[in-house]
VODOMI-390327 format. One line per 3 residues: number of its first residue (from 1); for each residue x, y, z of N, C-alpha, C. Coordinates in steps of 0.05 Angstrom, whole numbers. Example, Ala and Ser with C-alpha at 12.3 -4.5 7.8 and 13.67 -1.06 7.14 Angstrom:
REM residues 2
1	264 -114 156 246 -90 156 264 -66 156 ~ 257 -45 142 273 -21 143 258 1 157
This chain:
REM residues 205
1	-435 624 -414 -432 598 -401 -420 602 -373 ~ -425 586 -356 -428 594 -328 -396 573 -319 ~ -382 584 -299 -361 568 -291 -358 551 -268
4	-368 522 -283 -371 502 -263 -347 482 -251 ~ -358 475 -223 -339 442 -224 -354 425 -224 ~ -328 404 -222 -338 373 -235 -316 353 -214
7	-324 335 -192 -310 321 -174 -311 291 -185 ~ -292 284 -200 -274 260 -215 -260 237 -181 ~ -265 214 -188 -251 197 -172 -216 201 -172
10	-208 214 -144 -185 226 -158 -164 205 -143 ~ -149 194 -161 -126 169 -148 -103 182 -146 ~ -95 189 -124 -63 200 -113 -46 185 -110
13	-27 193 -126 5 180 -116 24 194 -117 ~ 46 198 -105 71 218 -97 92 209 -110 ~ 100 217 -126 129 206 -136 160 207 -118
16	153 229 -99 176 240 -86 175 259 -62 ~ 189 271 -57 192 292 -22 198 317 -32 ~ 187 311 -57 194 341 -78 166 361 -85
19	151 341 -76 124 360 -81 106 343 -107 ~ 123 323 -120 113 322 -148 94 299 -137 ~ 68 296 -151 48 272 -151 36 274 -176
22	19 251 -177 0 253 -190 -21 231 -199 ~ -35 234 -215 -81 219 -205 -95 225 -218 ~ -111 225 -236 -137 230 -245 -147 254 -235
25	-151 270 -238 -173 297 -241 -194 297 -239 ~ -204 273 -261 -230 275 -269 -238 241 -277 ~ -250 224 -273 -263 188 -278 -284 193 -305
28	-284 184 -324 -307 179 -344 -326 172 -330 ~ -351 179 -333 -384 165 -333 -381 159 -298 ~ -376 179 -289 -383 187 -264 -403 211 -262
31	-422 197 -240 -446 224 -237 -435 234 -207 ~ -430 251 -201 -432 278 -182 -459 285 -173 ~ -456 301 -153 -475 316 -142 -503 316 -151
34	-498 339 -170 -516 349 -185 -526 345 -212 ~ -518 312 -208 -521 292 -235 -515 310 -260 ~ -487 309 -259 -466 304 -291 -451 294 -279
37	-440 279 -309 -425 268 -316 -404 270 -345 ~ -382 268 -348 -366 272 -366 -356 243 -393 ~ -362 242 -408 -348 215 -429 -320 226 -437
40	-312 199 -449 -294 209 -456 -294 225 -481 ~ -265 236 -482 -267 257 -512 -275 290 -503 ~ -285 296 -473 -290 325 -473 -271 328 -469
43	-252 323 -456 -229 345 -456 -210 350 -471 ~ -219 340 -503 -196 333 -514 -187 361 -534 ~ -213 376 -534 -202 395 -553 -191 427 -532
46	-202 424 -510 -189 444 -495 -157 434 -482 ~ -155 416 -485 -123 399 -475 -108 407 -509 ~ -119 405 -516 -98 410 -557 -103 434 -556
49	-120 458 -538 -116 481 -549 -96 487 -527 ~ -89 480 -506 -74 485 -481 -50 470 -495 ~ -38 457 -508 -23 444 -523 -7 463 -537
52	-20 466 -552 -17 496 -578 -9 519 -564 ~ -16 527 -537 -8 555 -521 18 551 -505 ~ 20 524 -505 48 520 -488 47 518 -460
55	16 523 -453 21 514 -422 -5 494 -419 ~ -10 489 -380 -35 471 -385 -50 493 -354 ~ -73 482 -349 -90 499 -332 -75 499 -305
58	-79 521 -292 -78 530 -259 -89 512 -243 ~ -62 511 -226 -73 490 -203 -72 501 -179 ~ -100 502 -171 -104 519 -153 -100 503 -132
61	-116 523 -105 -120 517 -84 -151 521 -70 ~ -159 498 -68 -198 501 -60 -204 521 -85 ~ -205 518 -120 -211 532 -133 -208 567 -135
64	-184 577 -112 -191 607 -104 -163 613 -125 ~ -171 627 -149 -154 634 -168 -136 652 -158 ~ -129 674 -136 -108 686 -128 -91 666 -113
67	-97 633 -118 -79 615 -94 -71 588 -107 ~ -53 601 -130 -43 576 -135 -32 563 -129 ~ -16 539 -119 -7 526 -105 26 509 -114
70	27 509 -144 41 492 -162 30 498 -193 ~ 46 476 -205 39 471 -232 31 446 -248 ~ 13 446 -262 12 419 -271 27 407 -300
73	48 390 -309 74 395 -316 60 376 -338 ~ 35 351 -332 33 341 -359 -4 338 -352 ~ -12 335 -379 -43 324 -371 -50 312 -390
76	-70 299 -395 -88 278 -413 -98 261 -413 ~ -121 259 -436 -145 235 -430 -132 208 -440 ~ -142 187 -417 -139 165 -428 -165 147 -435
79	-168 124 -433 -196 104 -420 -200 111 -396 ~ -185 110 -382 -203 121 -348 -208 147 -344 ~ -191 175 -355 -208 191 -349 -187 213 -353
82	-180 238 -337 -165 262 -342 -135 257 -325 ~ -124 249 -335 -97 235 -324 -79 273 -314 ~ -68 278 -286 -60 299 -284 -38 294 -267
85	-8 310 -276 15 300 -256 33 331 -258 ~ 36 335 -232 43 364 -225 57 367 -195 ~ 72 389 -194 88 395 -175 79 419 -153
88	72 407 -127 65 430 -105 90 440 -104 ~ 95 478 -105 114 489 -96 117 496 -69 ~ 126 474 -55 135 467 -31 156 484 -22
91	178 491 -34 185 501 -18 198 531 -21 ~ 178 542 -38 170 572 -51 139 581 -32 ~ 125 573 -31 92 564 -29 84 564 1
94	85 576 18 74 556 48 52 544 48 ~ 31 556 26 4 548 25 8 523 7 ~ 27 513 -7 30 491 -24 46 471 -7
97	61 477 15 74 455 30 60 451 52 ~ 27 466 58 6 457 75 -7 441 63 ~ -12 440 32 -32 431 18 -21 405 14
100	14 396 13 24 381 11 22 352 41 ~ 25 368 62 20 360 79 -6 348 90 ~ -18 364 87 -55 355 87 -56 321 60
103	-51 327 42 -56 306 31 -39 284 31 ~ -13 282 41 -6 260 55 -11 249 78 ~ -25 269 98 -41 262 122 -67 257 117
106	-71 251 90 -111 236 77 -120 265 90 ~ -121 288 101 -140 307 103 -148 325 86 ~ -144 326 69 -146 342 46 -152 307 23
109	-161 302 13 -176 274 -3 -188 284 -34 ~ -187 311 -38 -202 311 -71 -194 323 -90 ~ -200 330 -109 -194 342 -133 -210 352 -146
112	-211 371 -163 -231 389 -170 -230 399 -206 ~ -236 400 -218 -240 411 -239 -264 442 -250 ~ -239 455 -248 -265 483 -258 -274 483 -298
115	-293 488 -302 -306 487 -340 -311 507 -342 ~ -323 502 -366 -343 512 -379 -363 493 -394 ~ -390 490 -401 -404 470 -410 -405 468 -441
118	-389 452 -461 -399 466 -483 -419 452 -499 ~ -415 430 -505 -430 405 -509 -439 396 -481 ~ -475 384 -488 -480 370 -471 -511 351 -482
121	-518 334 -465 -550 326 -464 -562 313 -446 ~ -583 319 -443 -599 304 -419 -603 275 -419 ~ -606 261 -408 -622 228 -408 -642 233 -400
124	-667 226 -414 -688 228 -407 -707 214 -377 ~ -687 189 -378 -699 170 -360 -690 176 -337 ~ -661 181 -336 -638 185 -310 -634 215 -292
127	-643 227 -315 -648 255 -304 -615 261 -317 ~ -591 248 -316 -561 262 -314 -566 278 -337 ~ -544 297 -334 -542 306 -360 -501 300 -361
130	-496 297 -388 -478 283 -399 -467 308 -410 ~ -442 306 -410 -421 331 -416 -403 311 -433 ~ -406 327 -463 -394 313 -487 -369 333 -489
133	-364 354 -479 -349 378 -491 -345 394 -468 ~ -333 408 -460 -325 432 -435 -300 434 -440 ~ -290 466 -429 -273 489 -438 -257 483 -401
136	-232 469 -407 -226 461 -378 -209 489 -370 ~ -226 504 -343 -200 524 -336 -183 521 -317 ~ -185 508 -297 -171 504 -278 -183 465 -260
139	-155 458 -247 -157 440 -229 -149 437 -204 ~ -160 436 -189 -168 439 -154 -152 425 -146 ~ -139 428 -119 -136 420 -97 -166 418 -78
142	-187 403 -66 -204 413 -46 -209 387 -31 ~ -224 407 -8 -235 391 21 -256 378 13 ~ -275 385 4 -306 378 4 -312 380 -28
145	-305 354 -44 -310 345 -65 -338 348 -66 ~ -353 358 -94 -382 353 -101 -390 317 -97 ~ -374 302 -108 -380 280 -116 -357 259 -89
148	-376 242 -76 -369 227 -47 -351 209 -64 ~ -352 193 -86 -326 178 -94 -305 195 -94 ~ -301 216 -108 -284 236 -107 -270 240 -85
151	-244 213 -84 -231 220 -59 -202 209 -60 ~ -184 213 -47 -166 199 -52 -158 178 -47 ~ -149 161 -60 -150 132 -55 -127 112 -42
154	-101 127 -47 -82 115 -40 -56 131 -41 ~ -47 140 -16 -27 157 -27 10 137 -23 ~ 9 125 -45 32 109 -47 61 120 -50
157	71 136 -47 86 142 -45 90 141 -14 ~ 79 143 5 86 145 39 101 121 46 ~ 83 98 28 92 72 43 129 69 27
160	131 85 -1 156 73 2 174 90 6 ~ 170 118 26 184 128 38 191 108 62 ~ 168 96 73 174 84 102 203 59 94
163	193 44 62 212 29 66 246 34 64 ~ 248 61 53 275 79 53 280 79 80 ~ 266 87 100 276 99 123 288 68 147
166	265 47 135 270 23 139 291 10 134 ~ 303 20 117 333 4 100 357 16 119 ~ 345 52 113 369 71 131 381 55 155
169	361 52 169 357 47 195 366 12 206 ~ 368 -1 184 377 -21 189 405 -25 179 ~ 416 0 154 450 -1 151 458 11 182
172	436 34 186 460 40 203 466 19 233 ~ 436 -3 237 450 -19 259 475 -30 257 ~ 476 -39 223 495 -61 216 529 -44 220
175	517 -17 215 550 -8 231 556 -1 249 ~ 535 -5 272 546 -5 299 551 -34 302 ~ 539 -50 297 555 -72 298 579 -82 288
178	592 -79 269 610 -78 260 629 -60 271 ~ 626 -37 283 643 -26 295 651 -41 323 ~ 628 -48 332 639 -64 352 652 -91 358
181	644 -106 332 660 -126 320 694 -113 327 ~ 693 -92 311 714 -80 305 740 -82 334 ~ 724 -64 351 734 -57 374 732 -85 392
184	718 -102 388 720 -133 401 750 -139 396 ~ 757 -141 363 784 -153 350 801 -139 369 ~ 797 -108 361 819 -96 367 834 -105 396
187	817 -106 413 817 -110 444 833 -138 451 ~ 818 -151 431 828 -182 429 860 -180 415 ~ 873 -166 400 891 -167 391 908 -150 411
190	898 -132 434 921 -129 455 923 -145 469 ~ 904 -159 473 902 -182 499 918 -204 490 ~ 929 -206 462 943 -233 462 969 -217 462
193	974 -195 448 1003 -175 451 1005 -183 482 ~ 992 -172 499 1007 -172 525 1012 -192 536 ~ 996 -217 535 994 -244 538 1031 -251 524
196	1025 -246 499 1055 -257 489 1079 -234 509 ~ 1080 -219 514 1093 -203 524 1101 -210 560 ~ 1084 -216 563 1082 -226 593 1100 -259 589
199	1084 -271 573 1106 -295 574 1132 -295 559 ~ 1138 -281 549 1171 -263 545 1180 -265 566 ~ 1173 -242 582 1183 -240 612 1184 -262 633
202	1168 -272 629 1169 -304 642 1192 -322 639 ~ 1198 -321 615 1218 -337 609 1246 -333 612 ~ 1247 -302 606 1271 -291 612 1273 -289 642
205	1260 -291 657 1267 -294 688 1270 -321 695
């Protein structure tokens, strides 16, 4: 059996500034390229054998197995499709804190899945052929997804970095103001000292 990919509608989200995200891999009853498509239930017995071994597949970089990038820390099928959430080693990695960067900058947009075919069948009418079963070995980072849905869709985590930086940035007006509140009083509380002090002297003369 020959070692293929498979480009899944991949939905990005960032949890953190830690490297960690995670999106879909892989969309059910999506056709690709080269008409396949996956149902659900194939990945289910290579995910329980990756279960059983204690780890889950290599996450590469553009599929090039000497370039892994991170790890992927959980995976599994749901109704929508190959659910995958994993950590770029950012800051071990240079090639993982480029890869990180690219895809918060939308230039880097896909995801990838490497197989094996094990189950499958044609449609006669549609031409696809339908992948009931495959031996999952690895999941991509890549540029140029097989499949044009195959892209990223939203990387939500940016926007609520912006609103952190938005909050920062508005305590810290509120303590320059307040400091200057501050130094207003202060100023104001010599000006009546000397004021009372001056008409001391006034009187006593």
């Amino acid at each position: 059996m020959t070692h293929k990919h498979f480009d899944g509608r991949f939905e990005l989200k960032f949890l953190a500034e830690t490297g960690t995200f995670e999106g879909y891999a892989a969309v059910f009853n999506v056709v690709d390229r080269v008409h396949d498509k996956i149902t659900p239930g194939a990945f289910r017995d290579s995910l329980a054998g990756y279960r059983k071994s204690g780890r889950l597949p290599p996450l590469l970089w553009q599929h090039e197995a000497l370039e892994p990038v991170g790890a992927w820390r959980e995976m599994y099928e749901d109704n929508h499709g190959l659910f995958a959430k994993g950590d770029l080693f950012i800051n071990d990695i240079p090639l993982a804190k480029k890869a990180y960067k690219l895809l918060k900058e939308n230039a880097v947009t896909g995801l990838s899945i490497g197989y094996r075919t094990q189950e499958s069948y044609l449609e006669r009418k549609s031409g696809i052929r339908v992948l009931t079963k495959v031996d999952l070995l690895e999941v991509s980072l890549v540029t140029f997804p097989a499949n044009e849905r195959a892209r990223v869709i939203g990387v939500k985590g940016a926007a609520s970095f912006a609103v952190q930086d938005d909050v920062i940035g508005l305590f810290n007006k509120s303590l320059q103001r307040a400091a200057a509140e501050i130094k207003k009083d202060i100023a104001a509380c010599r000006l009546n000292a000397s004021l009372r002090q001056a008409a001391v002297d006034a009187l006593k003369l």
